[in-house]
C-alpha positions in Angstrom: -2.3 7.3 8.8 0.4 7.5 11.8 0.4 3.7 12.3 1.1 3.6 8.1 4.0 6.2 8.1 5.1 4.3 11.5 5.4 1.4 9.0 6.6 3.0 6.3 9.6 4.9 8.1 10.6 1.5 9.9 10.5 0.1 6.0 13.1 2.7 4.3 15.1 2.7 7.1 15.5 -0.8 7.7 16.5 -0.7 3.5 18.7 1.9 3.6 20.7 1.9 7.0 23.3 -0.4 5.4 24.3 3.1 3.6 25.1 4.2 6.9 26.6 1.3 8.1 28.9 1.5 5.2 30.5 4.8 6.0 31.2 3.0 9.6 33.2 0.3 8.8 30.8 -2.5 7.5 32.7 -3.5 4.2 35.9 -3.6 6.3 34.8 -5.3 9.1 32.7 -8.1 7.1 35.9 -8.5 4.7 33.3 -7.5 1.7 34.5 -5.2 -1.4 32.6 -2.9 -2.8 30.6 -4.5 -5.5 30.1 -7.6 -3.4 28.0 -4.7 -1.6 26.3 -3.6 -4.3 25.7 -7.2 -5.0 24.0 -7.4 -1.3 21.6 -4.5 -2.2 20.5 -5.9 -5.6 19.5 -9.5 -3.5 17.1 -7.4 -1.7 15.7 -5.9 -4.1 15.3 -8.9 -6.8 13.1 -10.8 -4.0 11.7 -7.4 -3.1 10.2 -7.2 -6.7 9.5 -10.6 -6.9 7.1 -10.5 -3.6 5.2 -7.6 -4.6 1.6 -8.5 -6.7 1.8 -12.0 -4.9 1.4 -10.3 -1.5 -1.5 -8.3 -2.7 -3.6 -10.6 -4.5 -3.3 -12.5 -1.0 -3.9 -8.9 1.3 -7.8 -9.1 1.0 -8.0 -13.2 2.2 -5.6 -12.3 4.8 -6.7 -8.7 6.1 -4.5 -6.1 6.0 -5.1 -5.7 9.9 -3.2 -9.4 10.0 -0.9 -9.4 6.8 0.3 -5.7 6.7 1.8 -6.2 10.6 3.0 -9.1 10.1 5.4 -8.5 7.2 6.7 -5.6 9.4 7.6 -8.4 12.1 9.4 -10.5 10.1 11.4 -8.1 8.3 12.1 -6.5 11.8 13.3 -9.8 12.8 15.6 -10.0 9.6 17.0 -6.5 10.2 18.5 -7.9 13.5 20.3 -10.4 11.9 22.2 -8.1 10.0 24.1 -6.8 12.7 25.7 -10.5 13.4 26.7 -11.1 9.7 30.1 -12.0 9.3 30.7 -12.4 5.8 29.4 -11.8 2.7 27.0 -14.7 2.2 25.6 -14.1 5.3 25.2 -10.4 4.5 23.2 -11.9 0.8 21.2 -14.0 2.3 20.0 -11.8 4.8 19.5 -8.9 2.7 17.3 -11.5 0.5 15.1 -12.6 3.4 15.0 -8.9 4.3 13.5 -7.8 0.1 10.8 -10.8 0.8 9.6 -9.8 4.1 9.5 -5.8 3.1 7.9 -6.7 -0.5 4.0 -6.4 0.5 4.3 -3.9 2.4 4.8 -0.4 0.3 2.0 -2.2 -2.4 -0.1 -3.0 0.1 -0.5 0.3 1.9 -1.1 1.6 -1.8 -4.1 -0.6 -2.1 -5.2 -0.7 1.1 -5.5 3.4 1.7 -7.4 3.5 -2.0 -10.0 1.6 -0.1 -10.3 4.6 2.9 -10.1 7.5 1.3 -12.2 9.0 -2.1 -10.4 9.9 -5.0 -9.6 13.4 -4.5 -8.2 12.5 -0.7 -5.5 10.3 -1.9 -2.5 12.3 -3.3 -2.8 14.2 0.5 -2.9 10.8 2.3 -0.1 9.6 0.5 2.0 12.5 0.4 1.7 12.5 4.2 2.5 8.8 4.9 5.4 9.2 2.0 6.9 11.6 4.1 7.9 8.7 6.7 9.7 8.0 3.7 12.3 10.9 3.6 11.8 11.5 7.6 13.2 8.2 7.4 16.6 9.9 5.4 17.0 12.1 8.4 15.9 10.6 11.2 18.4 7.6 9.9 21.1 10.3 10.0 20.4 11.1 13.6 19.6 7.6 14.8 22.8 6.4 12.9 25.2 8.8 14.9 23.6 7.9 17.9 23.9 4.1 17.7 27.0 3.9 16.7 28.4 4.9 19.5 27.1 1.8 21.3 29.4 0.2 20.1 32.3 -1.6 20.5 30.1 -3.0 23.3 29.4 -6.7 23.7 31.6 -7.5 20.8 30.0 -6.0 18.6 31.1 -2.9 16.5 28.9 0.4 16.4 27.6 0.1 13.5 25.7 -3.9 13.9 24.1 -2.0 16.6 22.5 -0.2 14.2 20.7 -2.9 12.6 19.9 -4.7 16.1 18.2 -1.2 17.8 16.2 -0.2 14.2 14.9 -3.8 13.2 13.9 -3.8 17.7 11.8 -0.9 17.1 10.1 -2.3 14.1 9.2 -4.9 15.7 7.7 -2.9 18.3 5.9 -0.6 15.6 4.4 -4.3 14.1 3.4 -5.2 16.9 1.4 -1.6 17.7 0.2 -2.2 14.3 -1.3 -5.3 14.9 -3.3 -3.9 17.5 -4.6 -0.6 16.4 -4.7 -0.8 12.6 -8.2 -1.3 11.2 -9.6 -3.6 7.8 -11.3 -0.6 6.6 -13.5 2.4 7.7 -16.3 -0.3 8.9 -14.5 -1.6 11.4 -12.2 1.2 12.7 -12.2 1.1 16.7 -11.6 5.0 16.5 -14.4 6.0 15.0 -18.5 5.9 16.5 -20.7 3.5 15.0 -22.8 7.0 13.7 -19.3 7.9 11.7 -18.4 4.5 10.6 -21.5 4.3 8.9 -21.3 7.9 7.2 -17.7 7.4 6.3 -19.0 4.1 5.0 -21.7 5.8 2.6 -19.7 8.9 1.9 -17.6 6.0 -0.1 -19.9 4.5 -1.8 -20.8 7.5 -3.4 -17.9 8.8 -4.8 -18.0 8.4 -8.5 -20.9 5.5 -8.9 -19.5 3.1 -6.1 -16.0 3.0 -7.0 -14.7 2.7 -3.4 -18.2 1.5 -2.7 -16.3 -1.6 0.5 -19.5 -3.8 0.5 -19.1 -4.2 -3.5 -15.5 -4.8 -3.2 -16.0 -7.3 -0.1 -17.5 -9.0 -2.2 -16.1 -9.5 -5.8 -15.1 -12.6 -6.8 -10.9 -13.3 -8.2 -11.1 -13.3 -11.8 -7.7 -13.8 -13.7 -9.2 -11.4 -16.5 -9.4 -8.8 -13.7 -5.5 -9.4 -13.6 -5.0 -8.9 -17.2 -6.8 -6.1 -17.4 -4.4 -4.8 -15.3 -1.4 -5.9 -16.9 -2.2 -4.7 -20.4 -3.2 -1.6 -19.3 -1.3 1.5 -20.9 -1.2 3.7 -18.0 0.0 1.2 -16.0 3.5 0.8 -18.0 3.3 4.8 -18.3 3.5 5.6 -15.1 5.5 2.5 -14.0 8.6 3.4 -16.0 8.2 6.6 -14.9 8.3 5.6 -11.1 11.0 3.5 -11.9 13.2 6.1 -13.2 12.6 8.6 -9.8 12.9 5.4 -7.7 16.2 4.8 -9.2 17.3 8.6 -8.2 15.0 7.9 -4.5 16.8 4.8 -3.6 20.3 6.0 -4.9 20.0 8.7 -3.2 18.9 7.0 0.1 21.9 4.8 -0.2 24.3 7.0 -1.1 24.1 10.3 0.3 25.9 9.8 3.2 28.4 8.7 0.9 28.6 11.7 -1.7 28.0 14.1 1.6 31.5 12.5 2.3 33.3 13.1 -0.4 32.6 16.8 -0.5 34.3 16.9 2.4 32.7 19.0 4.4 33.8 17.6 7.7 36.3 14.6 8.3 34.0 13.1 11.1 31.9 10.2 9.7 29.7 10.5 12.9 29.2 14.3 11.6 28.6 13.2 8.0 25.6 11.5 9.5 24.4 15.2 10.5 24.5 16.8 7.5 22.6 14.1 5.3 19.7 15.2 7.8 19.3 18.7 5.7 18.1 17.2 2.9 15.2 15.0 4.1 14.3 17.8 6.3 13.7 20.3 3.5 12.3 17.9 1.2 9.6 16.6 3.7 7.6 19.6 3.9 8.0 19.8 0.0 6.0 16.6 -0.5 3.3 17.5 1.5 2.7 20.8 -0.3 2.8 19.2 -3.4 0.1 16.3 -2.7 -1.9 19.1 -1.3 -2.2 21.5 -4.3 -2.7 18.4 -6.2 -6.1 17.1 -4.3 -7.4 20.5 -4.4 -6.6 20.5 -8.4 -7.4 17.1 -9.2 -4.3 16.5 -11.4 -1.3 14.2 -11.0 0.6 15.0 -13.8 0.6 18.8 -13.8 2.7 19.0 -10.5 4.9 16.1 -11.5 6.0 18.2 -14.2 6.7 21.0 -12.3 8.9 19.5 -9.4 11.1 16.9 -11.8 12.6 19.7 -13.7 14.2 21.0 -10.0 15.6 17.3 -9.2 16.8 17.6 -12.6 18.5 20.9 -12.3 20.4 19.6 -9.1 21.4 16.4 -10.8 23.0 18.9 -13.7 24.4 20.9 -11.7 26.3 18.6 -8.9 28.7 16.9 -11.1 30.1 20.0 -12.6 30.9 22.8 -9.9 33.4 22.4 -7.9 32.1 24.3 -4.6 31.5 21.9 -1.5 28.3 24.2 -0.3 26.9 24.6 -4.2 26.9 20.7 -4.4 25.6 20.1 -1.0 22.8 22.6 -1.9 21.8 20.6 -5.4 21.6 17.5 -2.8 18.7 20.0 -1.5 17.1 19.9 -4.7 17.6 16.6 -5.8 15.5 15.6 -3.0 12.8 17.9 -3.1 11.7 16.9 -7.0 11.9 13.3 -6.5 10.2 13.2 -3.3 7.4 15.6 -4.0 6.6 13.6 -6.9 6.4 9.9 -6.0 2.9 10.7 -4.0 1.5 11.8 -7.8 2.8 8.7 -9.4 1.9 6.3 -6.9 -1.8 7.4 -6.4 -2.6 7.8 -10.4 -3.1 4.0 -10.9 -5.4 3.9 -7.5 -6.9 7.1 -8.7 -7.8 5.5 -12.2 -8.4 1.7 -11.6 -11.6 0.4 -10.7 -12.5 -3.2 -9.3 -10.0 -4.6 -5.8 -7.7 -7.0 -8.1 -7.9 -4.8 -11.3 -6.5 -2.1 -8.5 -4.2 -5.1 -6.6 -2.8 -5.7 -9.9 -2.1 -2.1 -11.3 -0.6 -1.2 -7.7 1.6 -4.1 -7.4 2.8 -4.2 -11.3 3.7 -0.5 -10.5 5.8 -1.3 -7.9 7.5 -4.2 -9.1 8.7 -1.9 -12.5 9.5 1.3 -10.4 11.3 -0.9 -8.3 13.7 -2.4 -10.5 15.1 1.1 -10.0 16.9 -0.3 -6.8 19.3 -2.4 -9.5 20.2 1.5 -11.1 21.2 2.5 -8.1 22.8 0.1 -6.4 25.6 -0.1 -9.1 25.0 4.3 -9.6 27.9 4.8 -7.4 30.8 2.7 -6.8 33.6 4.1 -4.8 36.4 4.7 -7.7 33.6 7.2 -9.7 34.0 9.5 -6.4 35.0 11.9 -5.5 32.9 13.5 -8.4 30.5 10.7 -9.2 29.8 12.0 -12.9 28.3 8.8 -14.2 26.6 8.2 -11.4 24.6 12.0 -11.6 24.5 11.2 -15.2 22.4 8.2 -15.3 19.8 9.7 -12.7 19.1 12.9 -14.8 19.1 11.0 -17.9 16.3 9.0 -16.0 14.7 11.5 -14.6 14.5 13.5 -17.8 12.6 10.3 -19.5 10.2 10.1 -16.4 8.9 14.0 -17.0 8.4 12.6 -20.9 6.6 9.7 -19.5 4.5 11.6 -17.2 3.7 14.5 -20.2 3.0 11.3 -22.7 0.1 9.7 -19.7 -1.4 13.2 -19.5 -2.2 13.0 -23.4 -3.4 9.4 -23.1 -5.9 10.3 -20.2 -7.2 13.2 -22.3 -7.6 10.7 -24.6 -9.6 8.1 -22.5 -11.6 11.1 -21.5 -12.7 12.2 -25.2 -13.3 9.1 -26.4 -15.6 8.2 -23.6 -17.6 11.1 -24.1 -17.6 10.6 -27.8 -19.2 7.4 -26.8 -16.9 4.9 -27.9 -16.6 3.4 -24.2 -21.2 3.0 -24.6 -20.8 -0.5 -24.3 -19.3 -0.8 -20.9 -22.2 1.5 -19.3 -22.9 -0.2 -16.1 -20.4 -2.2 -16.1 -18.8 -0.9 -12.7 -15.5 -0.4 -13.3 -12.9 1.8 -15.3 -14.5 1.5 -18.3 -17.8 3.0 -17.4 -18.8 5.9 -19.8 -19.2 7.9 -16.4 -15.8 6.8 -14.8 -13.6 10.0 -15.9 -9.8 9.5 -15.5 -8.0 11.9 -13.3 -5.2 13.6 -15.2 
């Protein structure tokens, strides 16, 4: 788990640092305008999307000791090269290698960790490696402000150091990775032989071998396992849900340094840096809390539907009081609904897909819809909407109000699932080993 959020951090920061290097002088400096930026950030994630379900169909041939470090490598590599662009194609086509080299990665952990853990471990698991990804928010922030005042050294202005010290240091977290992280609970250096095996069997008992490895090891690619996945209802559920709180997630990642400055509570950009901290900071224990009470309840959708209503609230509310502190607090909450409720989403599919590539394929799908979100929000904001940003925090909440429908609409479908199976309409797929057993119950 710490090598993961290690991973994970190094991922959302190395995606979303250019929003701090914009406050610093990047657009200026590069001679880019401000949609050529948000053209930039739409590159990455177009070839972002596009990587994700090849990269893990191709996880279990490669190992996810091998494949998982080696995509944090390359796009440690990439994020280097961002601090010596010097115009806007070179700022494109780097932020285009960068979507391709990070698009295993978030996918991959997904699939990979619904191989370690039983079904009512993983909301907890993922809340806690999630975390790296608001952490990542603040310790941005604090990294940010420290960076940039490397620079002007060697030419370079403060804010390309930026790029050049964060991509270093995920190199050096690949690297760590590639020697510590493990295939699966078989084969984990940490544990003793006696606890590999138990942890082993302890799998392959939960629900009739679902996460039973040896089984798994061993299944064969099947292209109908693939289109079971795509044609699967909860998939495109839950997927447009996650797309509509990743749109808010990665706005907000990109932005908020940006809408902190425009409420002007300090005229220091260095400072500004400081105060996008609070948020992360609060919303961090949040999502913790929330993937807890939802192992020990065994629901997803429940606290889903609890938290988005408060992102909702402070999306309302931001774009329609005038007070500096009242806005910055509504920051506060926008963060702790979205946040909290991404470790629900992602684990739901995991949670109710049997079978590696039925799994690989659900996972991946779900990320490459959810992440389409990054388009929203890299046109949300454009500079001329501010200081206010009305359409901007319109767009969001209007999304975020279809996600909580989405979410409430899956919860019906499951109970659905659930009836029908023990009406005995699923009879004919008793043995079968997979989703559709009579005996495989779907997690609400």
């Amino acid at each position: 788990m710490p090598i993961l959020a290690l991973l994970l951090l190094c991922s959302f920061l190395d995606r979303t640092n250019v929003g701090n290097a914009k406050i610093l002088g990047l657009e200026s400096d590069v001679g880019i305008t401000d949609n050529q930026y948000s053209q930039g950030l739409a590159v990455f994630y177009a070839t972002y999307i596009a990587c994700e379900l090849p990269s893990n169909l191709v996880l279990k041939k490669f190992s996810p000791r091998i494949w998982l470090p080696t995509l944090a490598v390359a796009w440690g590599i990439t994020t280097m090269c961002l601090g010596f662009i010097r115009s806007f194609g070179s700022f494109a086509a780097v932020r285009a290698l960068l979507g391709i080299a990070e698009g295993g990665l978030f996918p991959g952990i997904v699939l990979y960790l619904s191989s370690m853990y039983t079904r009512g471990e993983l909301a907890l698991r993922i809340g806690i490696f999630y975390t790296a990804a608001s952490l990542s928010g603040a310790f941005g922030g604090l990294l940010a402000r420290g960076l940039s005042a490397i620079g002007p050294r060697g030419g370079l202005e403060g804010w390309r150091w930026i790029f050049i010290v964060e991509g270093l240091l995920t190199v050096v977290s690949g690297l760590i990775a590639f020697i510590w992280l493990p295939n699966g609970v078989a084969s984990a250096k940490f544990l003793t032989t006696q606890e590999r095996d138990f942890a082993s069997q302890r799998l392959a008992n939960d629900n009739g071998g679902r996460f039973n490895p040896a089984l798994e090891a061993e299944e064969a690619f099947k292209w109908s396992e693939v289109r079971r996945g795509l044609f699967n209802v909860q998939v495109w559920l839950t997927s447009t849900a996650y797309f509509a709180m990743l749109s808010g997630v990665y706005s907000f990642g990109l932005f908020l340094p940006t809408i902190v400055n425009s409420l002007q509570i300090t005229t220091n950009a260095n400072k500004v840096q400081l105060w996008t901290v609070i948020p992360y900071a609060v919303a961090t224990p949040t999502t913790v809390a929330v993937a807890l009470i939802s192992d020990r309840i065994k629901l997803r959708g429940l606290p889903m539907l609890v938290m988005l209503p408060v992102s909702i609230a402070g999306y309302a509310t931001i774009a329609h009081v005038q007070s500096a502190s009242v806005r910055f607090g509504m920051t506060c909450l926008m963060a702790m609904g979205m946040y909290s409720s991404v470790p629900c989403v992602l684990v739901w599919n995991a949670n109710n897909s049997a079978g590696h590539y039925k799994r690989a394929t659900t996972s991946a799908l779900q990320l490459a819809v959810a992440n389409c979100g990054g388009f929203v929000a890299t046109f949300a904001y454009p500079n001329k909407e501010g200081p206010v940003y009305l359409k901007g925090h319109s767009i969001i909440l209007g999304l975020l109000c279809y996600a909580w429908l989405a979410v409430l609409v899956n919860v019906l479908w499951l109970s659905k699932v659930n009836r029908d199976k023990k009406a005995g309409k699923y009879d004919q797929y008793a043995g079968c080993g997979d989703d559709r057993d009579p005996e495989f119950k779907m997690i609400l």
